[in-house]
N, C-alpha and C positions, 0 to 999 in steps of 0.2 A: 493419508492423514498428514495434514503440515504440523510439523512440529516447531513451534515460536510462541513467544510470547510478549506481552507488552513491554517487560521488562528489554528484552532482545531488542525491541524498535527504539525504544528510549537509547538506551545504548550506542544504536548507530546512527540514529535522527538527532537525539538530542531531547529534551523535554521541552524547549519551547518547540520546536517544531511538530513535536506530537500534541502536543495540545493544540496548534493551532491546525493541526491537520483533522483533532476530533468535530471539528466545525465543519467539513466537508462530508462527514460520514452520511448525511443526509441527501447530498448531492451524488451518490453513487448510484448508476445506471448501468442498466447489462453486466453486472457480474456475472463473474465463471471461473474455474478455475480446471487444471486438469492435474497430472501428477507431476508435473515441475514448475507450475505456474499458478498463479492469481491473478487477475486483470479485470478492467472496468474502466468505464466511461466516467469522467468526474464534472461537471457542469460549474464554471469559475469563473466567470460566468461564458466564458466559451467552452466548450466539450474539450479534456485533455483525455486520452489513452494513456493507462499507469499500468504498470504491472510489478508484483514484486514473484521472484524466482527464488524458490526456494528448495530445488534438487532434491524433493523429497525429505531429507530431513539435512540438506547440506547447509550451507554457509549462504545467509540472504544476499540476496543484491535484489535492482532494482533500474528501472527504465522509465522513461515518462516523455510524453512528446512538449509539455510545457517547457520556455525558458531556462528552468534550475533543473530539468529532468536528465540530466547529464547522465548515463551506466553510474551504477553503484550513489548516488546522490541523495537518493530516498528524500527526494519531492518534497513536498504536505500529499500531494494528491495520490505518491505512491505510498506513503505510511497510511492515507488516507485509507486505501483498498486492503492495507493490509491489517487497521483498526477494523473496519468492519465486516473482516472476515472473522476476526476473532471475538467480536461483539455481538454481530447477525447470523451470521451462515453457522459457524463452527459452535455456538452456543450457548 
């Protein structure tokens, strides 16, 4: 089980960025996640790979092969996967 919440992503994204990343939560393709990870295809309109890591219940970071997907950047596309795991998947 990941342990985060939206308050946690606001915090390290920022709140415009999380709101502009709730706008992708519909563009999310092939999610998965295993016990250190989350990950998914986000369509923007070309396909980016996001993933946010989350060590089971450690300290978020994040990855993303788009432009601003810099280690630890938290994207739109990687708050993105990490919005709709806590909106879709987790409940």
């Amino acid at each position: 089980m990941v342990a985060f919440s939206r308050r946690d992503l606001e915090a390290l994204a920022g709140t415009a960025r999380l709101e502009d990343a709730r706008s992708l939560v519909g563009a999310i393709e092939d999610f998965d996640e295993d016990e250190w990870s989350l990950w998914a295809t986000i369509r923007d309109p070309e396909p980016n790979l996001a993933m946010i890591h989350h060590g089971g219940r450690g300290p978020l970071s994040s990855e993303c092969d788009c432009a601003d997907g810099e280690p630890g950047s938290f994207c739109r596309h990687s708050v993105a996967v990490a919005l709709y795991y806590l909106e879709e998947w987790a409940g």
